[in-house]
C-alpha positions in Angstrom: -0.2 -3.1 1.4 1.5 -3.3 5.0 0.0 -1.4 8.1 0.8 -0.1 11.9 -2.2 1.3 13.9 -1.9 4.3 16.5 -5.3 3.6 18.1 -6.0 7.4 20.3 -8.9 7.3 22.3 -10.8 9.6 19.9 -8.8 8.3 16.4 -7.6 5.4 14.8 -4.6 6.8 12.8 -3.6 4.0 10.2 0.2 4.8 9.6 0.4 3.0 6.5 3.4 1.4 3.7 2.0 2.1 0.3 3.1 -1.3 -2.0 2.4 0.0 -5.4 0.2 -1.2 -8.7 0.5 -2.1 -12.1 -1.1 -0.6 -15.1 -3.7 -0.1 -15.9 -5.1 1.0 -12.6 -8.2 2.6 -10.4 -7.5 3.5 -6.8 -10.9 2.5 -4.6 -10.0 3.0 -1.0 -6.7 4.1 -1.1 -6.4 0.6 -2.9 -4.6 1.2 -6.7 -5.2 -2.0 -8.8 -5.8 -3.0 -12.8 -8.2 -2.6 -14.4 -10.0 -3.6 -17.3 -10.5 -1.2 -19.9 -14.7 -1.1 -20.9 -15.9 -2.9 -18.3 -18.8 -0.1 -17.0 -20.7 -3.1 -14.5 -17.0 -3.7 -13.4 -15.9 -0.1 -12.5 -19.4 0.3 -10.9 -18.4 -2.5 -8.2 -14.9 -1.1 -8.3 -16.4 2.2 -6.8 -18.5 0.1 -4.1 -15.6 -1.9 -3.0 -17.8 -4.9 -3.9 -15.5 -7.5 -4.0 -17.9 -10.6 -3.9 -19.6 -8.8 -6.8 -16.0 -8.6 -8.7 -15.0 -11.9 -7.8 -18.3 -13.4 -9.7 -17.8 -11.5 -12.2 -14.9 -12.7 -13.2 -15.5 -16.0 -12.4 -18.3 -16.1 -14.8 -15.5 -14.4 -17.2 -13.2 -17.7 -16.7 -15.8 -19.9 -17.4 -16.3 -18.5 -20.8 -13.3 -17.8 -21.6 -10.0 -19.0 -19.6 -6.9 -16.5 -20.0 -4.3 -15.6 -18.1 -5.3 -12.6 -17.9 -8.8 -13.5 -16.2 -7.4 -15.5 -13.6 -5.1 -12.6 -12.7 -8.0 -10.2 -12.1 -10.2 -12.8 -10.4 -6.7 -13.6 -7.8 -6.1 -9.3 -7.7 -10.1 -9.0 -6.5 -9.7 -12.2 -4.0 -6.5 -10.5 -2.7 -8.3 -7.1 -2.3 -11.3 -8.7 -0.4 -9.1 -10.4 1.9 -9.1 -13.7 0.8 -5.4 -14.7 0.6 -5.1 -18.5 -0.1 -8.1 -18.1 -2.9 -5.9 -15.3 -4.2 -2.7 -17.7 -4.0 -4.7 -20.6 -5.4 -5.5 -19.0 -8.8 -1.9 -17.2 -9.2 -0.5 -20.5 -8.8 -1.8 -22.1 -11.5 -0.2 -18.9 -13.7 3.1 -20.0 -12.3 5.4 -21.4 -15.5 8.5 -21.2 -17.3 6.9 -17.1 -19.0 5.5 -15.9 -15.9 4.5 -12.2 -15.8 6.0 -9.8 -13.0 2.9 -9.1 -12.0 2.1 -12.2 -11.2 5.0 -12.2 -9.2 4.3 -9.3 -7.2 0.8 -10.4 -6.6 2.0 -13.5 -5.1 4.4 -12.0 -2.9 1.4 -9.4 -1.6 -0.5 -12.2 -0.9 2.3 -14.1 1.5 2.8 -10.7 2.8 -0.1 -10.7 4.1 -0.2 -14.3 5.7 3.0 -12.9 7.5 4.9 -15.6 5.1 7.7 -12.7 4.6 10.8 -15.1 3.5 8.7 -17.0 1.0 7.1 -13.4 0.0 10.7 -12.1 -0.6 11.7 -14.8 -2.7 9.0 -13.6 -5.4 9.9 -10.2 -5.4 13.6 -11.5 -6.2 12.1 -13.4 -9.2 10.2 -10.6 -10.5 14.1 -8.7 -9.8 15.4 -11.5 -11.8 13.0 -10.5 -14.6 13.4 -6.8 -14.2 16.2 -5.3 -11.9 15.0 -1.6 -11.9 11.3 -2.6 -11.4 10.6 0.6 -9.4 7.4 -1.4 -8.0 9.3 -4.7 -7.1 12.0 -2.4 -5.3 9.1 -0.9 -3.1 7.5 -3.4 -2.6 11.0 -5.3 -1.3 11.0 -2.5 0.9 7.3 -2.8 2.4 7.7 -6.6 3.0 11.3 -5.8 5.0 10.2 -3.2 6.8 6.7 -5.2 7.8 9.9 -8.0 9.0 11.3 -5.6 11.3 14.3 -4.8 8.9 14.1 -1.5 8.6 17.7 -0.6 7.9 17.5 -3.3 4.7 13.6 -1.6 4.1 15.0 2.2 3.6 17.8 1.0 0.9 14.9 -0.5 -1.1 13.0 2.5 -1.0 16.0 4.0 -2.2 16.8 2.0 -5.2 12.4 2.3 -5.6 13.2 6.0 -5.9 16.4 6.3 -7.7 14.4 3.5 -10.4 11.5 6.8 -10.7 8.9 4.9 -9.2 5.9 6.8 -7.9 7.3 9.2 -5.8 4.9 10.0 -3.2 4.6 6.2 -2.7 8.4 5.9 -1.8 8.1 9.1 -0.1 5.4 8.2 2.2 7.1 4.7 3.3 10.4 5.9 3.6 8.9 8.7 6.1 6.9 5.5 7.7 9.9 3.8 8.9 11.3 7.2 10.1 7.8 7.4 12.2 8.8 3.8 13.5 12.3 5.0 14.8 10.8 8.0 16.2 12.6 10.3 14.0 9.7 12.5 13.7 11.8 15.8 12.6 12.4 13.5 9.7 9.7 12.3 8.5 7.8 15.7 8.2 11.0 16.6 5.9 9.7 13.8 4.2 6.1 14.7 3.8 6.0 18.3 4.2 7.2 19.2 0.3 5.0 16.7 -0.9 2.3 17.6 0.5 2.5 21.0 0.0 2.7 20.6 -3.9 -0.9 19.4 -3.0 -0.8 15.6 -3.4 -3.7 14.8 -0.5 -3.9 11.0 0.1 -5.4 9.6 3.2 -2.4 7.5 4.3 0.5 10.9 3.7 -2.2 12.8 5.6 -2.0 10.6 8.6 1.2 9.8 8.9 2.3 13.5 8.3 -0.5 15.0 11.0 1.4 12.1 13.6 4.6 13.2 13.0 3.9 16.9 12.9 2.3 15.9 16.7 4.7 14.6 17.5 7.2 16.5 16.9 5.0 19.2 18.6 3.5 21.6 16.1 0.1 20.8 16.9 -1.1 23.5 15.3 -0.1 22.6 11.9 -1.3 19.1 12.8 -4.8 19.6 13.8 -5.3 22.2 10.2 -4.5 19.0 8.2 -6.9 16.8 10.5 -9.4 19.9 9.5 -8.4 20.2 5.9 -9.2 16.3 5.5 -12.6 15.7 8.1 -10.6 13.3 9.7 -12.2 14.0 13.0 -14.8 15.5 14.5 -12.6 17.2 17.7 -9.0 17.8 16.0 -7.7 19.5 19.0 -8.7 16.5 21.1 -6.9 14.6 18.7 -3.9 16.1 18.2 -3.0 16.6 22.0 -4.0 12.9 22.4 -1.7 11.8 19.2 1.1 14.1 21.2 0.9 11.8 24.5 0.3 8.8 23.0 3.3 6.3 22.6 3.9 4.7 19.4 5.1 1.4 18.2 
């Protein structure tokens, strides 16, 4: 997952692409990633983001008993605690002539994140290749572009992510963040608004609706969703400051 920080004075607003998951999944930290089913130690670390803990875990898994399936989870933890080329290093040797989507798409977050965008792109067209409507490839497509500065190329893959019924509020929530990066604020709270009012509350719509609502100067309505969500402790400091600030 991609992200542009508005650091206020008083707030650091994340204003953030939601990249998608693959089943099944648990969602620690606004993070959605698989997840094994029975595995109560596992699930336990899961819910204290402890990575290091998860990556040992698994590693003692692989030593017992070497799977595909193993490797994947140990790569997915490395990629979730940061660790990129350890991530990369494992996936790589799951890289053949049947190779999963997933795999794919794990690859490509993974490059994403070293700011390799062409060679991140080129997985995502492989996992295409395997599946043209993958509603999670599509988005994900979009993420990378739009983290590239193509944000004209980003909003047509959100497109094709929605019209292929992938999570909605996902594609929502990064087609409104590229609207927050052209400034077209009015926009973007179309975007947000209706879902958020059908009471979907997630940490990243949140912020990037309460800075375009700012922005766009209902600061009233901005500040009660700061309130609503305890995202700061003086919301009408915040919001005035979110109003002045300049973005991207």
């Amino acid at each position: 997952m991609g992200k542009l920080r508005i650091t206020t004075l008083f707030f650091a607003i994340t204003v953030s692409f939601i990249s998608g998951c693959s089943e099944p999944t648990a969602t620690i930290g606004g993070q959605r990633f698989s997840l094994p089913r029975g595995a109560g130690d596992e699930q336990l670390l899961l819910k204290a983001r402890n990575y290091s803990g998860l990556i040992s875990l698994k590693q003692q898994a692989l030593k017992a008993n070497d799977t595909p399936e193993i490797r994947y989870q140990l790569a997915e933890y490395y990629y979730l605690s940061g660790d990129y080329k350890s991530s990369l290093y494992h996936l790589n040797k799951l890289m053949g002539k049947n190779t999963a989507t997933k795999v794919y798409l794990l690859q490509s977050k993974n490059l994403s994140s070293l700011k390799k965008y062409k060679e991140a792109l080129n997985f995502v067209g492989m996992a295409l290749n395997k599946d043209k409507n993958s509603g999670e490839a599509l988005n994900l497509k979009g993420v990378i572009q739009a983290e590239n500065g193509d944000l004209k190329s980003a909003l047509l893959s959100f497109d094709a992510a929605r019209n292929a019924y992938y999570q909605e509020e996902s594609v929502v929530n990064n087609i409104a963040m590229v609207y927050i990066v052209q400034k077209r604020y009015h926009e973007a709270v179309q975007m947000l608004l209706p879902v958020y009012l059908r009471g979907y509350h997630n940490p990243q719509l949140d912020h990037n609706l309460a800075f375009a609502l700012a922005k766009t100067g209902d600061l009233r309505y901005a500040k009660e969703i700061i309130k609503r969500g305890n995202y700061a402790k003086n919301p009408d400091m915040l919001v005035a400051d979110l109003f002045r600030v300049q973005s991207f």
